[in-house]
Every structure is written in C-alpha cells, then in structure tokens.
PyMOL Python script that loads the backbone (N, CA, C, O; Angstrom):
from pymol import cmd

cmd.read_pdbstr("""\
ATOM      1  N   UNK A   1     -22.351  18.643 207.956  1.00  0.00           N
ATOM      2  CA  UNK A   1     -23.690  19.173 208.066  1.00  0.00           C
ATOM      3  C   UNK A   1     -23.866  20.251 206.994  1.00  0.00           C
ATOM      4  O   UNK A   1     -22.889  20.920 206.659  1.00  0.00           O
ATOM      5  N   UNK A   2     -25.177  20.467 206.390  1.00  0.00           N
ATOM      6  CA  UNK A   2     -25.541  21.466 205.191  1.00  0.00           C
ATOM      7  C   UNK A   2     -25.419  22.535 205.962  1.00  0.00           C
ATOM      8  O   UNK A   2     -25.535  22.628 207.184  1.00  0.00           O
ATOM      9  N   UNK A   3     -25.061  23.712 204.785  1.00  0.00           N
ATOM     10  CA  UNK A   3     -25.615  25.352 205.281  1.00  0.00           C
ATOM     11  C   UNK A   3     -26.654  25.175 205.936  1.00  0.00           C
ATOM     12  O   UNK A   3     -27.146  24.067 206.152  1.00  0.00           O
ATOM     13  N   UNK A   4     -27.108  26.261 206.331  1.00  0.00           N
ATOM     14  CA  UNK A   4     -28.040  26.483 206.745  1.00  0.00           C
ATOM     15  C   UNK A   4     -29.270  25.205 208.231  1.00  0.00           C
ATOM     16  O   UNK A   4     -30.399  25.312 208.710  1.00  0.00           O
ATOM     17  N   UNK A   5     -27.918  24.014 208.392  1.00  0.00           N
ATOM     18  CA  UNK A   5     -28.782  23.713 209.399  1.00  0.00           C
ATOM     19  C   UNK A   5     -29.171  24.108 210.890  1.00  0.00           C
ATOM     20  O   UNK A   5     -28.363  24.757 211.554  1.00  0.00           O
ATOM     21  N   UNK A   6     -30.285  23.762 211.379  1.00  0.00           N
ATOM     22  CA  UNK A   6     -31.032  24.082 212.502  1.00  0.00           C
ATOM     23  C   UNK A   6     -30.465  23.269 214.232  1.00  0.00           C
ATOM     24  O   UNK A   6     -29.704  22.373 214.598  1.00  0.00           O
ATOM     25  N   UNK A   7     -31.153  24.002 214.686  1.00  0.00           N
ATOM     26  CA  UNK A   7     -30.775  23.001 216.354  1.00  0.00           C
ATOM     27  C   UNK A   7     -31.337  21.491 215.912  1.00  0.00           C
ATOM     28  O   UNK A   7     -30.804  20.383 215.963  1.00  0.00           O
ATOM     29  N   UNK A   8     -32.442  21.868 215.528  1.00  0.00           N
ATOM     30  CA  UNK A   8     -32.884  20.138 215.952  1.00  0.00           C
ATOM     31  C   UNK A   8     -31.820  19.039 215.021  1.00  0.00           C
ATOM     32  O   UNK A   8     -31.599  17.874 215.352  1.00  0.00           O
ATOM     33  N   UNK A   9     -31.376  19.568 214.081  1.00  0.00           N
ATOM     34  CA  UNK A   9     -30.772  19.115 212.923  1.00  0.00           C
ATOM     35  C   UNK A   9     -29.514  18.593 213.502  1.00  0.00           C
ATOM     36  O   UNK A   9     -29.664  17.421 213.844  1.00  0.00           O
ATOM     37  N   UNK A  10     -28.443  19.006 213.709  1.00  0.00           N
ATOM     38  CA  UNK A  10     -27.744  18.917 214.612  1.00  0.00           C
ATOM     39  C   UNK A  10     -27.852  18.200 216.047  1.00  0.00           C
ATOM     40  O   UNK A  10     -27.026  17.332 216.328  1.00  0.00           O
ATOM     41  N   UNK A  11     -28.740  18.512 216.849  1.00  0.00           N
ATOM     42  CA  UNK A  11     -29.159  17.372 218.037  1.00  0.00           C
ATOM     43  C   UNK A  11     -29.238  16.104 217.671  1.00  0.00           C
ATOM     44  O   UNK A  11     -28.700  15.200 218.310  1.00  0.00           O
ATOM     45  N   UNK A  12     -30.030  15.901 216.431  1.00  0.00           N
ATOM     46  CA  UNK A  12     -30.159  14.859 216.119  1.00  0.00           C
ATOM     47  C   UNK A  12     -29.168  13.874 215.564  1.00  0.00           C
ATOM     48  O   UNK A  12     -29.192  12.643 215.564  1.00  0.00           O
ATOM     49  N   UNK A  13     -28.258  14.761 215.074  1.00  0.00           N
ATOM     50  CA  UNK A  13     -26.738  13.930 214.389  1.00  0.00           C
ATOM     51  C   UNK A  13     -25.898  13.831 215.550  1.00  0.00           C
ATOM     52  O   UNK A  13     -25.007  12.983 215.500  1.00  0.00           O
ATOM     53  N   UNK A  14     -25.983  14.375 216.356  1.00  0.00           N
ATOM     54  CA  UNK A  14     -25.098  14.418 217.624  1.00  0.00           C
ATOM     55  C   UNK A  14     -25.482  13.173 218.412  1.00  0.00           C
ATOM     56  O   UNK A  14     -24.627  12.359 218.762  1.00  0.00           O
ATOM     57  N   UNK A  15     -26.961  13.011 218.727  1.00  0.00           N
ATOM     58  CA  UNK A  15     -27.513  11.982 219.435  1.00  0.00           C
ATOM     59  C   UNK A  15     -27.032  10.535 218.244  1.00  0.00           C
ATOM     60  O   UNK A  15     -26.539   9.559 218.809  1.00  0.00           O
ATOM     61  N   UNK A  16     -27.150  10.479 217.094  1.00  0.00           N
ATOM     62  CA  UNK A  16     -27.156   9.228 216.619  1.00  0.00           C
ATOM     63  C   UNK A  16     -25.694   9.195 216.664  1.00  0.00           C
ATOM     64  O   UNK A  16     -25.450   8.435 217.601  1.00  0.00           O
ATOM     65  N   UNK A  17     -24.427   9.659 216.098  1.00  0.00           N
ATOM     66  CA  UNK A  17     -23.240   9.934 216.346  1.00  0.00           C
ATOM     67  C   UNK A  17     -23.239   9.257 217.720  1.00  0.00           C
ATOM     68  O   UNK A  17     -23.276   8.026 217.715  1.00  0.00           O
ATOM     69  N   UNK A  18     -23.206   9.823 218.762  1.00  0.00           N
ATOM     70  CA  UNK A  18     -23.029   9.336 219.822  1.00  0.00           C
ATOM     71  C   UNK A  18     -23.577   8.084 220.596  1.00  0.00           C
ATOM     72  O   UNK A  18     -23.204   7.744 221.718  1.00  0.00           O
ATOM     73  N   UNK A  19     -24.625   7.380 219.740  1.00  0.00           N
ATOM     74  CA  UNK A  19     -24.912   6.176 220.141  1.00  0.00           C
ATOM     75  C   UNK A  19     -23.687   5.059 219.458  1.00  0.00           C
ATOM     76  O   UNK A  19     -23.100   4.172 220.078  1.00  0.00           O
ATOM     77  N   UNK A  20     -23.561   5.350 218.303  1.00  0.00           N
ATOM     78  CA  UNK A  20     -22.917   4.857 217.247  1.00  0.00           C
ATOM     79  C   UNK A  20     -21.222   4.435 218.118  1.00  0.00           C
ATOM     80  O   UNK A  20     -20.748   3.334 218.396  1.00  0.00           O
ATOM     81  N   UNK A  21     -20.739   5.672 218.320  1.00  0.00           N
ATOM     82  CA  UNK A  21     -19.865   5.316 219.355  1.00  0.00           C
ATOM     83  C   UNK A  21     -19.775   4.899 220.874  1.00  0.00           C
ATOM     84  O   UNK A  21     -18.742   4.698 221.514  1.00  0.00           O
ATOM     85  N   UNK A  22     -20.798   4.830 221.218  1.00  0.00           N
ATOM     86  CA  UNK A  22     -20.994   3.618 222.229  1.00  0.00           C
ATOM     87  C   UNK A  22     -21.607   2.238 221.588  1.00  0.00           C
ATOM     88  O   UNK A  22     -21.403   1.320 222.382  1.00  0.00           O
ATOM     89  N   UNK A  23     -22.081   1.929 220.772  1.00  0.00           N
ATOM     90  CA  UNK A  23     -22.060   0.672 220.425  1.00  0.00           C
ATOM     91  C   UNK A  23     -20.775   0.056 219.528  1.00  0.00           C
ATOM     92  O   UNK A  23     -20.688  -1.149 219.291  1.00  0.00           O
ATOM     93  N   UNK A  24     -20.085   0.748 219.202  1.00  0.00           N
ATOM     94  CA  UNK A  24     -18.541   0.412 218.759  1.00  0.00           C
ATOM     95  C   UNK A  24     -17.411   0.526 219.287  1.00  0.00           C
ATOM     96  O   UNK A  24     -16.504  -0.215 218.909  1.00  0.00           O
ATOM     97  N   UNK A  25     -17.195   1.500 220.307  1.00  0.00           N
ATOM     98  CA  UNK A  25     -16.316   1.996 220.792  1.00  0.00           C
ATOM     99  C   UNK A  25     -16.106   1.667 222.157  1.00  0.00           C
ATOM    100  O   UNK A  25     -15.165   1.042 222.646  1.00  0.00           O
ATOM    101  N   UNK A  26     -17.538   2.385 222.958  1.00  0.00           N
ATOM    102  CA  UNK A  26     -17.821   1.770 224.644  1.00  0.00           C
ATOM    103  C   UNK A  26     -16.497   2.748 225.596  1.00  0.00           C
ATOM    104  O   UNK A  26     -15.874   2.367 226.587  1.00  0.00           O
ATOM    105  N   UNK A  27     -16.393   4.057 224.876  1.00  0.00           N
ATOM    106  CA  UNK A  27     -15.066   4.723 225.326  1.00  0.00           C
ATOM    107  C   UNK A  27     -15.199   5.057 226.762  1.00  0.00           C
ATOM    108  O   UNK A  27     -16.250   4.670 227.274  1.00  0.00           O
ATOM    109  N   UNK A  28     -14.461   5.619 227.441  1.00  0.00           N
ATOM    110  CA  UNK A  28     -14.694   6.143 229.086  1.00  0.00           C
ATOM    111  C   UNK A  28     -14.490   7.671 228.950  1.00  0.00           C
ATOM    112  O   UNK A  28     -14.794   8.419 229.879  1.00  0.00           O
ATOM    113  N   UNK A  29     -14.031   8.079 227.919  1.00  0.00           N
ATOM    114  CA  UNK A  29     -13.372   9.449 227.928  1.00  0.00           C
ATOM    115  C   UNK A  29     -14.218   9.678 225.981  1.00  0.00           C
ATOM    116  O   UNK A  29     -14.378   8.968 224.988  1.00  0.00           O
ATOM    117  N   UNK A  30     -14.540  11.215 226.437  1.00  0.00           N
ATOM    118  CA  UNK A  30     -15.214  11.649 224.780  1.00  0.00           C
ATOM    119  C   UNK A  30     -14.515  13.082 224.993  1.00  0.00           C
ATOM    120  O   UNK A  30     -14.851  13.615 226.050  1.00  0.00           O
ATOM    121  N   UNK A  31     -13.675  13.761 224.258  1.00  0.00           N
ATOM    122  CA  UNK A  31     -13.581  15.211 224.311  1.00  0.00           C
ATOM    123  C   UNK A  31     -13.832  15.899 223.333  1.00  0.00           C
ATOM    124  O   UNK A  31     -13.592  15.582 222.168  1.00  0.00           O
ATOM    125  N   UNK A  32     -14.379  16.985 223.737  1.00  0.00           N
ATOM    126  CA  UNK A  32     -15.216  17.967 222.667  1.00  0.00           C
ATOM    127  C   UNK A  32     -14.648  19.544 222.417  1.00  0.00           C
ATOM    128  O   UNK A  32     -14.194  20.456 223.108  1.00  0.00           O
ATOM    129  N   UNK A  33     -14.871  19.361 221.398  1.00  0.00           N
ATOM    130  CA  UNK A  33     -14.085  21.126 220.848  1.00  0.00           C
ATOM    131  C   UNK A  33     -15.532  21.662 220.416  1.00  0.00           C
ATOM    132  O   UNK A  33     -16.538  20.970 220.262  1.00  0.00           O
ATOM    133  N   UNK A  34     -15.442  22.711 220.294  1.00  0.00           N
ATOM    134  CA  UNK A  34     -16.861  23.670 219.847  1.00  0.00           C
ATOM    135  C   UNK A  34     -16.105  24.716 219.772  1.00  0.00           C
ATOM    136  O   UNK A  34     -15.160  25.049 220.488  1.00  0.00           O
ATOM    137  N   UNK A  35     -16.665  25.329 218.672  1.00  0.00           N
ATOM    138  CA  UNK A  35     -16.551  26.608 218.314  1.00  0.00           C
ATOM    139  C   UNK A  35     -18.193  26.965 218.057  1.00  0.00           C
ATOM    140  O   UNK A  35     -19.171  26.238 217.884  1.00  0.00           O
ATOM    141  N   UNK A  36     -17.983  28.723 218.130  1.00  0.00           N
ATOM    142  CA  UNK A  36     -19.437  29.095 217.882  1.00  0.00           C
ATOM    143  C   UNK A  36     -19.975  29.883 216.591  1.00  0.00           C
ATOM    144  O   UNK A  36     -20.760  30.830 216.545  1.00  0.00           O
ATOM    145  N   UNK A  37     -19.253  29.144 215.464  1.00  0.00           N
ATOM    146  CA  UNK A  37     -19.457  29.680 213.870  1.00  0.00           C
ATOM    147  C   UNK A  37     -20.363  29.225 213.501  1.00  0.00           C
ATOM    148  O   UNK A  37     -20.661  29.498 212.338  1.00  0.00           O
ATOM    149  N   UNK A  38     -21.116  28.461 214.146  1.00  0.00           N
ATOM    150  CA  UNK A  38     -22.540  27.895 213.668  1.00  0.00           C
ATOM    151  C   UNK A  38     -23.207  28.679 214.314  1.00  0.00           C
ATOM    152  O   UNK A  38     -24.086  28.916 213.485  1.00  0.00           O
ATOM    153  N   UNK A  39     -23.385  29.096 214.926  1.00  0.00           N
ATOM    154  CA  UNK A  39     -24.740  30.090 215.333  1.00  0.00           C
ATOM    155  C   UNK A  39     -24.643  31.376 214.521  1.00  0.00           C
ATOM    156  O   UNK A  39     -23.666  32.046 214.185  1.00  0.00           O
ATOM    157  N   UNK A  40     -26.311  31.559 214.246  1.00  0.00           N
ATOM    158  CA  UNK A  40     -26.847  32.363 213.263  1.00  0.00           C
ATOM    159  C   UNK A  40     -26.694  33.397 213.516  1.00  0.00           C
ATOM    160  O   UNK A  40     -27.241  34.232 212.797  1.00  0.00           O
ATOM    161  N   UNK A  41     -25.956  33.800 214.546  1.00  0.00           N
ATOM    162  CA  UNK A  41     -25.453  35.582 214.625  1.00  0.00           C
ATOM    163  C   UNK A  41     -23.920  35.792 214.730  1.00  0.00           C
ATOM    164  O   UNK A  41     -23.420  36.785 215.258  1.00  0.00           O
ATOM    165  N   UNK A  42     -23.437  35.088 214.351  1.00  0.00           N
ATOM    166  CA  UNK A  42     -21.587  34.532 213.598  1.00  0.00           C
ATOM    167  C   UNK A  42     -21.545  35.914 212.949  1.00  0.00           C
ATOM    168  O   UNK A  42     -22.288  36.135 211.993  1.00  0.00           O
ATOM    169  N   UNK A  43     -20.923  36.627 213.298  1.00  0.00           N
ATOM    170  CA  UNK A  43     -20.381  38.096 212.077  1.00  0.00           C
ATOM    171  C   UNK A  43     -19.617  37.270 211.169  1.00  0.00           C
ATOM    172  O   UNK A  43     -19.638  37.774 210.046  1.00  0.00           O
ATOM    173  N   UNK A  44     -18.840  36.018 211.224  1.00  0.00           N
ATOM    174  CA  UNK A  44     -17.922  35.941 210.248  1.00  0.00           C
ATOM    175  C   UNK A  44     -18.932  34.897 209.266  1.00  0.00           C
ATOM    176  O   UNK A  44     -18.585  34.302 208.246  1.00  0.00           O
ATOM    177  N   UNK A  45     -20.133  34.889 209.855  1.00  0.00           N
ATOM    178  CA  UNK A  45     -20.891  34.065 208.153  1.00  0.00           C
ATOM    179  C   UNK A  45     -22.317  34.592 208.244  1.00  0.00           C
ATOM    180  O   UNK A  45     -23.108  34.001 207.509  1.00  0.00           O
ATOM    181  N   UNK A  46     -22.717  35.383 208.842  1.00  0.00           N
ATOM    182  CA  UNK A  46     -24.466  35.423 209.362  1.00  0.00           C
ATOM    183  C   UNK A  46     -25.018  36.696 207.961  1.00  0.00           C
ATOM    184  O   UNK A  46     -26.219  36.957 207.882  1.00  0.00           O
ATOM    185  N   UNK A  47     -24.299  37.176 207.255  1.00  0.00           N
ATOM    186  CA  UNK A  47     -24.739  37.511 206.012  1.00  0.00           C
ATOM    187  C   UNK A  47     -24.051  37.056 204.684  1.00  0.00           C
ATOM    188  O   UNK A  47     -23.698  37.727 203.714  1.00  0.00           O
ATOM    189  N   UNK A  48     -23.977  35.871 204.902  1.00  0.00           N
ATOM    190  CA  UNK A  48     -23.082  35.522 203.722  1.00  0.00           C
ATOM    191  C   UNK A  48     -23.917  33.770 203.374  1.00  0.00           C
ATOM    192  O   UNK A  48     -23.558  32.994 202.489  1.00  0.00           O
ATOM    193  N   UNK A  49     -24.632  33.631 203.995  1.00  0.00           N
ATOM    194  CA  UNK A  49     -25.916  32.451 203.832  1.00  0.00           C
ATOM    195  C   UNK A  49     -25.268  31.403 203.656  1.00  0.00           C
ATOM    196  O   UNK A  49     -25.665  30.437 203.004  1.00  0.00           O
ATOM    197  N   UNK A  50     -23.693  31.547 204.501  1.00  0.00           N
ATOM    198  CA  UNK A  50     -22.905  29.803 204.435  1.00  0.00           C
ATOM    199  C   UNK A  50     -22.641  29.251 205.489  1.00  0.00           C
ATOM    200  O   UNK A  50     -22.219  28.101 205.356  1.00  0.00           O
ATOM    201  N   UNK A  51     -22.730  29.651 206.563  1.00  0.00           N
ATOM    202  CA  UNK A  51     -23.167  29.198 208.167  1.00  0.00           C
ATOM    203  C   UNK A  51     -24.162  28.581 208.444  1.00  0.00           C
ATOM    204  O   UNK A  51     -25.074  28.665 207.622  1.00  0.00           O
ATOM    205  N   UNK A  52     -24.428  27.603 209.864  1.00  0.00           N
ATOM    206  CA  UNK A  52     -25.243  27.107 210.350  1.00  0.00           C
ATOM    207  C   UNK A  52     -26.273  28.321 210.471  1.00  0.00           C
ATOM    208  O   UNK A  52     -26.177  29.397 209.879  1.00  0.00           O
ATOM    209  N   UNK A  53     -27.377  27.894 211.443  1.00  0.00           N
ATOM    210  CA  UNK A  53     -28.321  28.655 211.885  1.00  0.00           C
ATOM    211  C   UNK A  53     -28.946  27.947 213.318  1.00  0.00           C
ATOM    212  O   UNK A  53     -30.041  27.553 213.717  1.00  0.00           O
ATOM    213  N   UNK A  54     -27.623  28.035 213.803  1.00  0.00           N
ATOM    214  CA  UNK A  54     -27.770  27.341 215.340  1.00  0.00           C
ATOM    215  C   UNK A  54     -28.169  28.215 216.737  1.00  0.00           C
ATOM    216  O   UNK A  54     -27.959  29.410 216.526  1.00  0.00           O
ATOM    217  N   UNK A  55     -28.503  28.052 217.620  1.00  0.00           N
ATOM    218  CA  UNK A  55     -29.083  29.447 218.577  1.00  0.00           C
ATOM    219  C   UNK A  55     -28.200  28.927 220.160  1.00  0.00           C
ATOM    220  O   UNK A  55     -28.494  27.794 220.540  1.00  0.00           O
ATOM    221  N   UNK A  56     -27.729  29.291 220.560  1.00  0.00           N
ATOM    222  CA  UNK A  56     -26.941  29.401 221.677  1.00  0.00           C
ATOM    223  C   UNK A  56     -27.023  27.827 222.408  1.00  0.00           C
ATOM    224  O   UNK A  56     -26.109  27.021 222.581  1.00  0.00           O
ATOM    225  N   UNK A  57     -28.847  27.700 222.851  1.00  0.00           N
ATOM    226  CA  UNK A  57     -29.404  26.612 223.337  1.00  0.00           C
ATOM    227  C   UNK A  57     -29.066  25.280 222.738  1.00  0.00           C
ATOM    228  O   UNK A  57     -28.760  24.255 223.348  1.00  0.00           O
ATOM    229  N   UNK A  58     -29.178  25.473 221.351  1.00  0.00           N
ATOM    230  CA  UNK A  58     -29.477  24.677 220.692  1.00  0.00           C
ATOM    231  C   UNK A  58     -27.160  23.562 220.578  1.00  0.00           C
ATOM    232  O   UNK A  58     -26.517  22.521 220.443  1.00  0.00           O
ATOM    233  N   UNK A  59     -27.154  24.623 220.727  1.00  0.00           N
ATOM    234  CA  UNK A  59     -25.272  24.448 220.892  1.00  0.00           C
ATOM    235  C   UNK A  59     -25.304  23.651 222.195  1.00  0.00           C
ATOM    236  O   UNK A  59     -25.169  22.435 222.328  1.00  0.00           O
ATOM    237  N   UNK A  60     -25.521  24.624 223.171  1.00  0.00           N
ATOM    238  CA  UNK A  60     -25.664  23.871 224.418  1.00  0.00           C
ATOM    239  C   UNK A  60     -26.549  22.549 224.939  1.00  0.00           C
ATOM    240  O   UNK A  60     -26.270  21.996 226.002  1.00  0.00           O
ATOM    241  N   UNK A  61     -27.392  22.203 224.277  1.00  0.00           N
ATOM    242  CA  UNK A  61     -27.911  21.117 224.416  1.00  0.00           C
ATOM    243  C   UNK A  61     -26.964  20.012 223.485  1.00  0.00           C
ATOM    244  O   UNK A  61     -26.982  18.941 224.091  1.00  0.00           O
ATOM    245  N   UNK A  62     -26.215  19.910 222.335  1.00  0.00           N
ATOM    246  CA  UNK A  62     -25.221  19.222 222.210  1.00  0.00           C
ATOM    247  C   UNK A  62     -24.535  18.910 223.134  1.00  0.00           C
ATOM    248  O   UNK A  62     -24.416  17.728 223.458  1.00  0.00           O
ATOM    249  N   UNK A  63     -23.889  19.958 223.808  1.00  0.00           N
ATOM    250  CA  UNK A  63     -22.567  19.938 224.891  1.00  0.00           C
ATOM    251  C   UNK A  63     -23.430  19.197 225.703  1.00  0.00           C
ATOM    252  O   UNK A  63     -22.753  18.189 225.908  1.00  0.00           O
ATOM    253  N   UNK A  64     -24.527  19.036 226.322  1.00  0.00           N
ATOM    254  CA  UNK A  64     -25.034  18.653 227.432  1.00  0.00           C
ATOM    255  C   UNK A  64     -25.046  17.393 227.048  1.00  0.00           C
ATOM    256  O   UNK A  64     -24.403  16.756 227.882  1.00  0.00           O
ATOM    257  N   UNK A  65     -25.605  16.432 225.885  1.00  0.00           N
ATOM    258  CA  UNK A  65     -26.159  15.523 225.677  1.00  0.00           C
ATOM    259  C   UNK A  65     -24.189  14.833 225.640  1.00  0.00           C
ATOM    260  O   UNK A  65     -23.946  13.664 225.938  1.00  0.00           O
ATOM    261  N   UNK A  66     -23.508  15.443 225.391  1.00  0.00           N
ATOM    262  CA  UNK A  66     -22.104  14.566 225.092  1.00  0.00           C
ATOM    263  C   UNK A  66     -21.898  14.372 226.355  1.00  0.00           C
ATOM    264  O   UNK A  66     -22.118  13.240 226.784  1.00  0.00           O
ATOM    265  N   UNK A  67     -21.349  15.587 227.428  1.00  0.00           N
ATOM    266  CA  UNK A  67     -21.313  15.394 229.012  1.00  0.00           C
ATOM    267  C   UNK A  67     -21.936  14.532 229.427  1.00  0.00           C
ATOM    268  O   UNK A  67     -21.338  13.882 230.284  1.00  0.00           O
ATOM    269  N   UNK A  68     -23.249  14.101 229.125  1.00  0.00           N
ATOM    270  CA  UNK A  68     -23.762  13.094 229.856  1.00  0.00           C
ATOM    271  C   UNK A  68     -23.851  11.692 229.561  1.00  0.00           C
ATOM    272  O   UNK A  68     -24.473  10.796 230.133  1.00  0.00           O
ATOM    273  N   UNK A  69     -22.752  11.678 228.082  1.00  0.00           N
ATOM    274  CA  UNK A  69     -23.085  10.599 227.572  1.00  0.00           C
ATOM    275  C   UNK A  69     -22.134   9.522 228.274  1.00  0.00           C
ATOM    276  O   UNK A  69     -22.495   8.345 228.274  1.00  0.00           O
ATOM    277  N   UNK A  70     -20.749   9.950 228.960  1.00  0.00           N
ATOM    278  CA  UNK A  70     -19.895   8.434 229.429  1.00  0.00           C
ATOM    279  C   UNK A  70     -19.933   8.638 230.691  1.00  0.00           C
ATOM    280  O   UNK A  70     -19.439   7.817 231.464  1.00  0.00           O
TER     281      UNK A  70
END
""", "prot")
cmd.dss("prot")
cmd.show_as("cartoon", "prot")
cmd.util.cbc("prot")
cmd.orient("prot")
C-alpha cells in the first residue's frame, strides 16, 4: 500500500484480498497480525510523511471484515 493511504483505501484492498482468497483457497482458518504503524498518530512516522493515515476505526473495520470472513 502507498504512503499516505486512507481507511477507505485499505478496506477496500482488504475486502478484494479477501474475496480472492476465498475463491482460491476456501480456507477454514485466516490469522491476522496488525500492528498500529499505520495510523496517522504513529510517533514513529506521523511527522516524517512515510506512514499510512489510518484512524483507529478504520483499522478496526479491517479486523472486523477478516473475523467475519470464515
């Protein structure tokens, strides 16, 4: 994903990603790592303009959409 992308930006690669592997894969089990260096208040990138610009929600609606995906 580019610098500087957004929630929706991300939702949206997450959602197609995750269709992608149910039409190839059909897994029973998906596990997910997250870290929170993409969100836009990251001390270790939030003035340095090479981080996401992700907002808490916008994280959490990933996690939600994977949980619910198998």
């Amino acid at each position: 994903m580019p610098r500087g992308c957004r929630d929706c930006d991300l939702i949206d690669m997450v959602s197609l990603v995750l269709s992608k592997i149910g039409e190839i894969y059909d897994p029973d089990i998906v596990v997910l790592v997250v870290g929170a260096d993409g969100l836009k208040s990251d001390d270790l990138v939030k003035d340095t303009n090479e981080g996401w610009n992700l907002t808490p929600e916008g994280l959490a609606e990933c996690v939600r959409r994977v949980a619910c995906f198998c």
